[in-house]
C-alpha positions in Angstrom: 73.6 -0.5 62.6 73.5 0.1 58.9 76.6 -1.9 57.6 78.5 -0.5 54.5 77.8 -1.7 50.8 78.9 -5.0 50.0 81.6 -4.9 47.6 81.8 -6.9 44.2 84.5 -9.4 43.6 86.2 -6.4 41.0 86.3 -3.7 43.9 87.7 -6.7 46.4 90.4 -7.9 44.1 91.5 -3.7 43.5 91.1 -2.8 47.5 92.8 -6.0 48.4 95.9 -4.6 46.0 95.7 -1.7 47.2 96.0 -2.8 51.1 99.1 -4.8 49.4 101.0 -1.7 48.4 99.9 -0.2 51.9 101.6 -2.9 53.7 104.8 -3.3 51.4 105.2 0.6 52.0 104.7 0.7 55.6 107.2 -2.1 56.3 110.0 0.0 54.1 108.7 3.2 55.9 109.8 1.5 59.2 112.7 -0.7 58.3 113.7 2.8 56.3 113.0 5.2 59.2 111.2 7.8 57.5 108.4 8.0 54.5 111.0 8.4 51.1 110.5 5.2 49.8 110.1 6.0 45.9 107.2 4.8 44.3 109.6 2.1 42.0 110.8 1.0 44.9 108.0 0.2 46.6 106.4 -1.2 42.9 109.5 -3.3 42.5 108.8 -5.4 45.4 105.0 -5.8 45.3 105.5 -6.3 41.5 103.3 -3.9 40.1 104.2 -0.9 37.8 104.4 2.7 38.3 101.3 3.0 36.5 99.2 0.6 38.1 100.0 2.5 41.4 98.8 5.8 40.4 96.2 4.1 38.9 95.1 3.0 42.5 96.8 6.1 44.7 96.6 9.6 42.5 99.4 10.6 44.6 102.0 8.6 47.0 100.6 9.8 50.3 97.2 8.1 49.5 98.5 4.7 49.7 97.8 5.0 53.8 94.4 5.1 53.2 93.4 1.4 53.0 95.1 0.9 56.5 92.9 3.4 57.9 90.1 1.4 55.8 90.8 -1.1 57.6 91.1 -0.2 61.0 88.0 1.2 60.4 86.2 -1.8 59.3 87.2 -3.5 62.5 85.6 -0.8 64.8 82.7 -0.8 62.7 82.6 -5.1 63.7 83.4 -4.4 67.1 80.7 -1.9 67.5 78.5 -3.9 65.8 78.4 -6.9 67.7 78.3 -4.9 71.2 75.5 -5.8 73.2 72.8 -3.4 73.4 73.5 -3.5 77.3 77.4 -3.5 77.0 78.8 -0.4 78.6 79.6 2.0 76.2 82.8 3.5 77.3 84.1 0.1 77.4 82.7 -1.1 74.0 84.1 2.2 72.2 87.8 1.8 74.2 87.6 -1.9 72.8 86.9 -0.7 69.2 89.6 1.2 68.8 92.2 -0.1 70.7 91.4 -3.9 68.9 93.6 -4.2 65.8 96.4 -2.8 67.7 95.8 -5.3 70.4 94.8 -8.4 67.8 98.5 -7.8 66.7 100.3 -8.0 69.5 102.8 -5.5 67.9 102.2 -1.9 69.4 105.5 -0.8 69.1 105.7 -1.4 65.7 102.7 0.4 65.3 103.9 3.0 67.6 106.6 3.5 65.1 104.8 3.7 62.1 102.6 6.1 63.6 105.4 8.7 64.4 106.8 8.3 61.1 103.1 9.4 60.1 102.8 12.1 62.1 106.1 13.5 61.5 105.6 14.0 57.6 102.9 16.8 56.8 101.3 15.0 53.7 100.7 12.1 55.7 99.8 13.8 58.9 97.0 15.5 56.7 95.7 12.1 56.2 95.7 10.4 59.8 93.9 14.1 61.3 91.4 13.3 58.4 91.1 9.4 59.4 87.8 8.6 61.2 85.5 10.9 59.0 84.1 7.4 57.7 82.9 6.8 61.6 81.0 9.6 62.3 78.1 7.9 61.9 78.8 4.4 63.5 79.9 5.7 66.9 76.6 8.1 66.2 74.5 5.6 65.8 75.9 3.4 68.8 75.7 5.6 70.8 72.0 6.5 70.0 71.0 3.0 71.3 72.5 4.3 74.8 72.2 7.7 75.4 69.4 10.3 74.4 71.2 12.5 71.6 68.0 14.3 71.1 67.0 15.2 67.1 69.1 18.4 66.4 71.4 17.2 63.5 74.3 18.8 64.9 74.1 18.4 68.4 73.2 14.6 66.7 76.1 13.8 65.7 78.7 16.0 68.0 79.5 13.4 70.3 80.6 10.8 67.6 82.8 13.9 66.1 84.5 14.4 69.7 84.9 11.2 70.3 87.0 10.4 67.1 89.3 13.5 68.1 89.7 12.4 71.9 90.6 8.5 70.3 93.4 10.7 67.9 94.6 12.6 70.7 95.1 9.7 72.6 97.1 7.9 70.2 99.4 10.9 69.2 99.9 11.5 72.9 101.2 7.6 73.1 103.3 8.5 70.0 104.9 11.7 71.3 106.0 10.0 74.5 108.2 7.6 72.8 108.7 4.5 74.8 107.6 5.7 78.3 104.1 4.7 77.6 103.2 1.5 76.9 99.9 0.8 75.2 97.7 0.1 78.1 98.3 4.1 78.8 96.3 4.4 75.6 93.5 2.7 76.9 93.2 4.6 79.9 93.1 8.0 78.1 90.8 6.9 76.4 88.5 5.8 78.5 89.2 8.9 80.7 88.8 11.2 77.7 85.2 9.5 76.3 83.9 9.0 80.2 84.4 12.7 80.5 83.1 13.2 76.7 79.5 11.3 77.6 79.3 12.0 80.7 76.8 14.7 80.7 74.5 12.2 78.2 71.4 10.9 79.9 71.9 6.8 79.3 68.4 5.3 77.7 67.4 1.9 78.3 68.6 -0.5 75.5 65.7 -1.6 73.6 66.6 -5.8 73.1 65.7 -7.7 70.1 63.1 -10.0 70.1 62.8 -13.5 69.2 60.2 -13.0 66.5 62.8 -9.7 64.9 65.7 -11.8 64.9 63.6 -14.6 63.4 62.4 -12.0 61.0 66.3 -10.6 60.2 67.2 -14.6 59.3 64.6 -15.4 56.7 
């Protein structure tokens, strides 16, 4: 699996602000119960300027963007280091559901989420969120199932599965606190099982000695 370009120490330092800002503002969002922190505000306790923000996030609705960046980044590791044998279903319901999980904090995330959802600026973003995947999941899946050659038929599944994994999660939003975040899961896994089902599964291909050997030096 390709990975994505390494950064340099510059575009680190500027996407580890702009995570910063991310953060500050979703904690306000949620302590605040809605999205109308003002930019100052949320400057004033990162301890930034006004400026330096828009440098980073042309408008105030952007600054979600590097929490989806990095949600992202940790499906990308999870899928990464999935066994070419590892069921798939299971591997792809593990990548998404992980950062949730590795926090241990899914109502808060539950929360934040809604508060998402219920503004239309921000709601733009999350139905946008996963574009950056396509090609992952594609790829994964390519090592287990015969997606034939046909660009678009290619890459369909990936697509369908990044709207079944958003539909899941708005569904676990919308129900408030009747559903707890293993109900997630299991749509999840219901909705991609159903989503792949009519794939015909290929026989992972595993690395060799001498390639590994080969990938080191």
């Amino acid at each position: 699996m390709s990975k994505p370009a390494k950064q340099t120490l510059t575009e680190r330092r500027a996407e580890e602000l702009r995570l910063t800002i991310a953060l500050t503002a979703r904690d306000l969002f949620i302590a605040d119960g809605n999205t109308s922190a003002t930019v100052e505000r949320i400057c004033e306790i990162v301890g930034i300027a006004p400026r330096t923000f828009h440098r980073h996030f042309p408008v105030k609705e952007d600054l979600v963007m590097p929490l989806f960046r990095r949600t992202e980044a940790i499906i990308y590791e999870v899928l990464e280091q999935a066994a070419p044998d590892a069921d798939p279903v299971e591997t792809l319901v593990d990548a998404f559901t992980a950062e949730i999980r590795r926090r241990q904090v899914p109502e808060f995330d539950r929360d934040f989420l809604a508060l998402i959802n219920a503004d239309p600026q921000y709601r733009l973003r999350w139905l946008d969120w996963g574009e950056g995947l396509w090609d992952p999941v594609t790829e994964f899946l390519s090592v287990r199932m015969d997606l034939g050659d046909d660009p678009f038929l290619r890459t369909l599944p990936a697509k369908l599965v990044l709207h079944t994994i958003r539909q899941a999660y708005t569904h676990w939003v919308s129900a408030g606190n009747t559903e707890d975040f293993a109900e997630v899961e299991a749509l999840q896994r219901a909705g991609i099982t159903r989503l792949i089902s009519g794939l015909k599964a290929v026989t992972p291909q595993k690395k060799s000695p001498a390639a590994a050997g080969r990938r080191k030096a």
